[in-house]
N, C-alpha and C positions, 0 to 999 in steps of 0.2 A: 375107865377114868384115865385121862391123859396128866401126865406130870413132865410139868416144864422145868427141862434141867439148866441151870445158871452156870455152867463150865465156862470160865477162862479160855478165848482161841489162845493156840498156841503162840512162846514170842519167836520167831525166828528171826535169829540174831543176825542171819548175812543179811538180811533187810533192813533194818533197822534203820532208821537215817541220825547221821551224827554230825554234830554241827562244825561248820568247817573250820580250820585254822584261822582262814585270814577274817572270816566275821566273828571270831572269838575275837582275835589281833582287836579287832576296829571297834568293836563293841565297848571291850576292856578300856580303848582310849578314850572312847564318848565318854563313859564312868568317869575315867581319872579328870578330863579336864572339864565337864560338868562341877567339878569341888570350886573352881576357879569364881563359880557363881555366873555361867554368865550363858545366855540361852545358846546350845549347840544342837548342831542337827547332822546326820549323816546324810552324802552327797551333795544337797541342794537346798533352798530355802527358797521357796517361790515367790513367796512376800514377805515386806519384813517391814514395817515402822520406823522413823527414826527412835524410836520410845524401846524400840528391842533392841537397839544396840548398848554394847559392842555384843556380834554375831560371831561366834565360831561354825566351821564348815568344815565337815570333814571327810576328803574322797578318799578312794584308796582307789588309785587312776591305774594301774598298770603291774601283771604278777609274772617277773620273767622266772623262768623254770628250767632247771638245768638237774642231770641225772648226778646223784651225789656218791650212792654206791647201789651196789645191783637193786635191789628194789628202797628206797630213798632217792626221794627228790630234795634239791634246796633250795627254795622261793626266793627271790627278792623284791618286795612285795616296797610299789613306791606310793607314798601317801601323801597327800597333800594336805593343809591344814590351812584355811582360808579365815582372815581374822578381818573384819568389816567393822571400820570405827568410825568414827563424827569427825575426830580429827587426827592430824599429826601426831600429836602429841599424846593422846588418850592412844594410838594406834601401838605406839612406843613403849606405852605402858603397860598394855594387854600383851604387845609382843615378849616383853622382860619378864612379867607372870607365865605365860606358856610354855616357854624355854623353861623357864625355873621348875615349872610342874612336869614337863620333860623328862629331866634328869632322874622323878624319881616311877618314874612310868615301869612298871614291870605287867608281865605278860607268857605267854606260849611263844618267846622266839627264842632266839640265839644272841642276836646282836640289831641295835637303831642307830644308826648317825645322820646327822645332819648334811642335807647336800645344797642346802641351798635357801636364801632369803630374800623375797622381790618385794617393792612397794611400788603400789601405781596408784590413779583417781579411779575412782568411782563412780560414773553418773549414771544417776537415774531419775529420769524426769527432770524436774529444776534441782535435784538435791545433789549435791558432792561427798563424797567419802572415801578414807582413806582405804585400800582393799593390801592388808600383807597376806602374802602368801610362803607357808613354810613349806618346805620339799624334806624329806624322811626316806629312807630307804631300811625297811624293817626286815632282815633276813632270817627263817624259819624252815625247819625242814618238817616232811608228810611223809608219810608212805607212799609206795606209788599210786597213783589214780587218788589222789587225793590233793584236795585244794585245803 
C-alpha cells in the first residue's frame, strides 16, 4: 500500500517575490484618491463616457535612480495625475479636491512635491473636455536591485 504524503514544498525566501516600492507608491494613491468618489484608473483609460466623468488617471511615467549609500538607491519616482472633466469649472473643482486629498497622502517614501500644473482641451470625437494634468515628484529609497 502506497501513502500519499501532503508535505509543504519548502519556502525559499531568496525567491520569493516582493511587491515593489513604486507599485505599493501608486497603488496606495489609487486607494487615497479613489475616497474622492470619482472613477480612477492606473495608466490609461481606453474609453470612457461622458456619464464617467470626472476621470482620474494615474501614471507613474519615469523612476530616475541615483546610488544613495553603498548598497541604497534613492528613486525619484515622477507621477502624473490626469484629471478629465466636462468642464472648466467642474475641472477646477476636482483640481481643488485632489490637491486637498494630496496633502494628506501618506505612503512608503520619504518626501512628494509638487512640480507642476497644466490645463489644455480635450477632443474626442465631437466631444470637448477639460484634461489637468498634475506632475508629483515622489522620492523613496530601495535597496539595491530594487525598484
Amino acid at each position: 500500500m502506497i501513502t500519499e504524503l501532503n508535505i509543504p514544498p519548502l519556502k525559499d525566501e531568496s525567491t520569493e517575490l516582493k511587491i515593489l516600492r513604486r507599485d505599493l507608491i501608486i497603488n496606495d494613491l489609487k486607494t487615497h484618491l479613489e475616497q474622492l468618489n470619482h472613477q480612477t484608473e492606473l495608466f490609461n483609460a481606453f474609453t470612457f463616457e461622458p456619464s464617467d466623468l470626472p476621470l482620474i488617471i494615474i501614471k507613474d511615467t519615469k523612476d530616475d535612480i541615483t546610488p544613495y549609500a553603498l548598497d541604497v538607491l534613492e528613486h525619484k519616482l515622477n507621477v502624473e495625475i490626469n484629471l478629465i472633466a466636462i468642464s472648466y469649472q467642474n475641472g477646477n473643482e476636482i483640481l481643488k479636491n485632489v490637491l486637498n486629498s494630496l496633502r494628506s497622502f501618506k505612503s512608503k517614501f520619504q518626501m512628494i512635491s509638487l512640480n507642476g500644473i497644466d490645463k489644455s482641451n480635450l477632443q474626442i470625437y465631437d466631444n470637448e473636455y477639460i484634461l489637468i494634468t498634475i506632475e508629483l515628484l515622489i522620492t523613496y529609497k530601495t535597496d539595491l536591485w530594487e525598484a
